[in-house]
N, C-alpha and C positions, 0 to 999 in steps of 0.2 A: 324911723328916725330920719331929720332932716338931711340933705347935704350938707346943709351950712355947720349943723351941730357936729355931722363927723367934721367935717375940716377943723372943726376949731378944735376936737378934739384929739385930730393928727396932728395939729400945729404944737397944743399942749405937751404931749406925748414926747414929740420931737424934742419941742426945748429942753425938757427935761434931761432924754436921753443924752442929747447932746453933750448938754453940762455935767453928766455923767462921765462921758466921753474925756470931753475936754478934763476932770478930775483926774483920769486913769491915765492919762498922757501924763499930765505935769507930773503927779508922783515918782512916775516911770524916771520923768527929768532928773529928779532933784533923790531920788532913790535908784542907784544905779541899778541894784540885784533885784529890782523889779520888772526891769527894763524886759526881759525875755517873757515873762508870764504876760506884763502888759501888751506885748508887741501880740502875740496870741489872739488874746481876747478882747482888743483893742476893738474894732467894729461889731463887735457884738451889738450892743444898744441899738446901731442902724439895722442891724438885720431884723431884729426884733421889730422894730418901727415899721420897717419893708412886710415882713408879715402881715400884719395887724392892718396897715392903713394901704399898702401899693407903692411902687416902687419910685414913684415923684416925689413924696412925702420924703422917702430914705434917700433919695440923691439930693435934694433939698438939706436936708439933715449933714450929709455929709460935706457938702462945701463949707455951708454955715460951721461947723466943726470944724474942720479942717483950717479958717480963717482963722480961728477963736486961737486954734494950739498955735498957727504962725505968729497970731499978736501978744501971746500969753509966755510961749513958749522959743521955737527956735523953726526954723524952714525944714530940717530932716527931722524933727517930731512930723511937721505936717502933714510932710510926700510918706512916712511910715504908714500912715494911714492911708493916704490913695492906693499904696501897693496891698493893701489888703479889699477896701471899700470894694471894687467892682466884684470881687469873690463873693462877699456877703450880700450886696446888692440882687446878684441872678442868685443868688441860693434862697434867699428870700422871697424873690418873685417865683421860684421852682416851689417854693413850698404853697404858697398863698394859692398856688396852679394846680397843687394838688399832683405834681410832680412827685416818683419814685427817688428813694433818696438817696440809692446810687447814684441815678441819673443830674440829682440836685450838685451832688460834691464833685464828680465830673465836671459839671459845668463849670463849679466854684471852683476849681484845679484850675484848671486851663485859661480862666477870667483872670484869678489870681497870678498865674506866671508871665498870661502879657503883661499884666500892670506892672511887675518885679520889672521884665524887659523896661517899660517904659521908665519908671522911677529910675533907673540905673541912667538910662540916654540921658534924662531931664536934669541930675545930678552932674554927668561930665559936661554937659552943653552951657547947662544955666550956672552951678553954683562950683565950677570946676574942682568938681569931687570923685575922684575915680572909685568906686567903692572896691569894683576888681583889684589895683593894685595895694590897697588897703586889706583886703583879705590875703591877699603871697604876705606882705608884711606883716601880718599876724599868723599865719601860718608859718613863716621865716622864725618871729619871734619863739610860737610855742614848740617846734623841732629844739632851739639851741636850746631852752629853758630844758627840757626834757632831757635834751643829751649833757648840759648842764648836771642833773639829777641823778645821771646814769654813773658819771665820772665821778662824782663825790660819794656816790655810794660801793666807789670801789672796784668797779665791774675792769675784767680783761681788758688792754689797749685794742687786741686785735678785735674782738668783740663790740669795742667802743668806733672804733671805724667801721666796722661792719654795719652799723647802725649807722654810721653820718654817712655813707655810699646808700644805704637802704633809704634812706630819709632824702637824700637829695634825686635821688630815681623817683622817688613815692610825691613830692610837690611839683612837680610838672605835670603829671596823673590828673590829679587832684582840681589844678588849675583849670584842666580842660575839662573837666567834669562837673565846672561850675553849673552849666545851664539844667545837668542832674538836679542836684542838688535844691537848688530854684526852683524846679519841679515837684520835690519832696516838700521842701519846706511848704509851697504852696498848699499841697496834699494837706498835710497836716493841720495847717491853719485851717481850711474846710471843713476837717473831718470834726475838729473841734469845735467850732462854731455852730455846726449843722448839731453836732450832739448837746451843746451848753443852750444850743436856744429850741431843739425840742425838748428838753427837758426843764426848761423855763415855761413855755407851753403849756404844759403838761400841769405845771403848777398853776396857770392860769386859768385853766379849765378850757384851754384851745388847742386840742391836740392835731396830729400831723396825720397825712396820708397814707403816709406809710413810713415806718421807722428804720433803723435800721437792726437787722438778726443781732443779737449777742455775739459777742468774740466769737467763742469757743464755735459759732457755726458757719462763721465766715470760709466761704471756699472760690477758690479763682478756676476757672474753665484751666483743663489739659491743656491748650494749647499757648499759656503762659511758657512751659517749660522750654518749648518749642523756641520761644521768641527770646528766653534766656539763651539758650543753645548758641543760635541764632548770632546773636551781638556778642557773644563771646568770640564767634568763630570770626567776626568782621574785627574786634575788636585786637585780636592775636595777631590774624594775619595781612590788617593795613600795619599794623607795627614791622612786622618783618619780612611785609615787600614794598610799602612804601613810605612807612617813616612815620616819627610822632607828630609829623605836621598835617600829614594828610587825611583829608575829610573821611576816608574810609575808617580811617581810625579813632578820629574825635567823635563819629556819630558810634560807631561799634562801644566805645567808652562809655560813652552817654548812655547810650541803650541798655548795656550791661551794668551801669547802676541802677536806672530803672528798673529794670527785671529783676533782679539781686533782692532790690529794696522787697517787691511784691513778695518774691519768694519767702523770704522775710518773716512779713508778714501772715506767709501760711501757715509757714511752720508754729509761728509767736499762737497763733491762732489753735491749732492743731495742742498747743504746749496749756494754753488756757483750757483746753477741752477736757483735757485728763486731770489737772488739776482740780478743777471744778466735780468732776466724776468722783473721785476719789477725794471728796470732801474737805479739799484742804481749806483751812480758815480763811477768809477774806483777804484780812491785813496780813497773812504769809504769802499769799497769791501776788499780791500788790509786790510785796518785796522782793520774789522772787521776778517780779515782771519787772520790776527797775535793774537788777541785775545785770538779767538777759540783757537789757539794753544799754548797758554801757560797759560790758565785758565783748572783746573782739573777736574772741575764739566761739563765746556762747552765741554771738550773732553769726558766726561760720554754723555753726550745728545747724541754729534755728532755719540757715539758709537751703540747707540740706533736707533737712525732715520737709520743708517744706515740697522742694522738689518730690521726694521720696512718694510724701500722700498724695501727691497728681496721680499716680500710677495706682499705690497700694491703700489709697483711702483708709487710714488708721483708724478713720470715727464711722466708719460706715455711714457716711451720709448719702443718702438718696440723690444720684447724680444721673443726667440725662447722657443715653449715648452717644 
């Protein structure tokens, strides 16, 4: 096949995708409770593009996009998308490279969280939009709603302070724990992407170099627990020798969401294994795994077992010494 015939059929491709694109934005606008699942799988279609044709096609695709939601749409639809594009952009070229897909959602982490960096700058700079203080404000908002909730349904006075002293300790935390966070959401956006478009792939009869293991056999190297440890112990003790301002204690913070989160994830992992073993039906699995993730105390266990199988390997998996 010629050059000329693939470009025109990257070019094809692209527009298409694009207009796809540009579709899933605007919905997202004009459909607020879309707004979260689109932010998601928003660049998908480039990633796909980026596979298939090379990574100029897909940053081509992306500006072009990107214009199309500023003149269709609104300037934070548009930068919504830059803070994801560059993720999908190297994951795509990670795959088209025949890149491991660890290796691919690392990179798409890390791609992903400068761009967040960046779209956050470009926000205060250009469109004087703090989105930081915009989060304590809705974070401010859903504490009072909450102890709102608490109070109407009767609970203790003393009980009901014991919560607004807990709750105003817990959003200075939180605050600092942004650049976490950012980090997670990033994770997640990859992880998802990298899964919806090999498994688009796969449909198209263009599979990937390497996929990723099933849940249930996902396992993170010992020396995780270590680095949980680790940031905890920074995390403790810059609070009570040098104060919640101090860098030892924003990075110990940081770090110990990070690691929490992984942790997490073993255990979530570990909890998929036995389920699966033990036959449970699909759609219970499913239920039981949305649960897990929005119950506090079921993320404290999952956080634990996970730590626990660093040591006691619950699933007997075959691990290097």
């Amino acid at each position: 096949m010629s050059n000329s015939s693939v470009d025109t059929r990257a070019l094809v491709e692209g527009g298409i995708l694009s207009g796809l694109t540009v579709l899933l934005t605007l919905l997202a606008i004009y459909i607020p409770l879309l707004w979260l699942v689109v932010q998601l799988i928003q660049a998908l279609p480039v990633m796909i593009l980026t596979v298939r044709h090379g990574i100029k096609p897909g940053l081509i695709a992306s500006v072009v996009t990107a214009i199309l939601i500023f003149m269709l749409g609104n300037p934070l639809a548009a930068l919504s998308l830059f803070s994801v594009a560059p993720a999908v952009l190297v994951m795509g070229w990670g795959i088209k490279e025949g890149k491991k897909a660890a290796g691919c959602i690392a990179l798409g982490t890390f791609s992903g969280f400068l761009a967040k960096l960046a779209v956050i700058a470009l926000s205060i700079k250009v469109l004087k939009i703090n989105f930081l203080l915009e989060f304590e404000e809705q974070m401010k908002a859903g504490v009072a709603t909450a102890l709102e909730f608490y109070k109407a349904s009767g609970i203790d006075e003393a009980k009901l302070q014991e919560l607004v002293h807990s709750s105003e300790q817990l959003l200075p935390v939180l605050l600092i724990m942004i650049p976490a966070f950012l980090v997670v959401i990033a994770a997640a956006e990859a992880f998802l992407n990298f899964w919806l478009t090999a498994a688009l792939l796969r449909r198209l009869g263009q599979g990937i170099e390497e996929g990723l293991p099933p849940l249930k056999y996902w396992d993170l190297p010992k020396s995780f627990i270590y680095g949980w440890m680790l940031s905890l112990a920074s995390y403790w003790a810059g609070a009570y020798y040098f104060g919640g301002q101090a860098l030892t204690y924003k990075f110990g913070a940081n770090c110990f969401m990070l690691f929490s989160s992984l942790l997490f994830l073993q255990g979530f992992a570990v909890l998929s294994f036995f389920l699966v073993k033990h036959n449970v039906p699909r759609l219970l699995r499913i239920l039981i795994g949305i649960v897990v993730l929005f119950v506090p105390l079921l993320n404290l266990i999952m956080l634990y077992i996970g730590g626990f199988d660093m040591y006691a390997n619950f699933r007997k998996l075959p691990r290097k010494e």
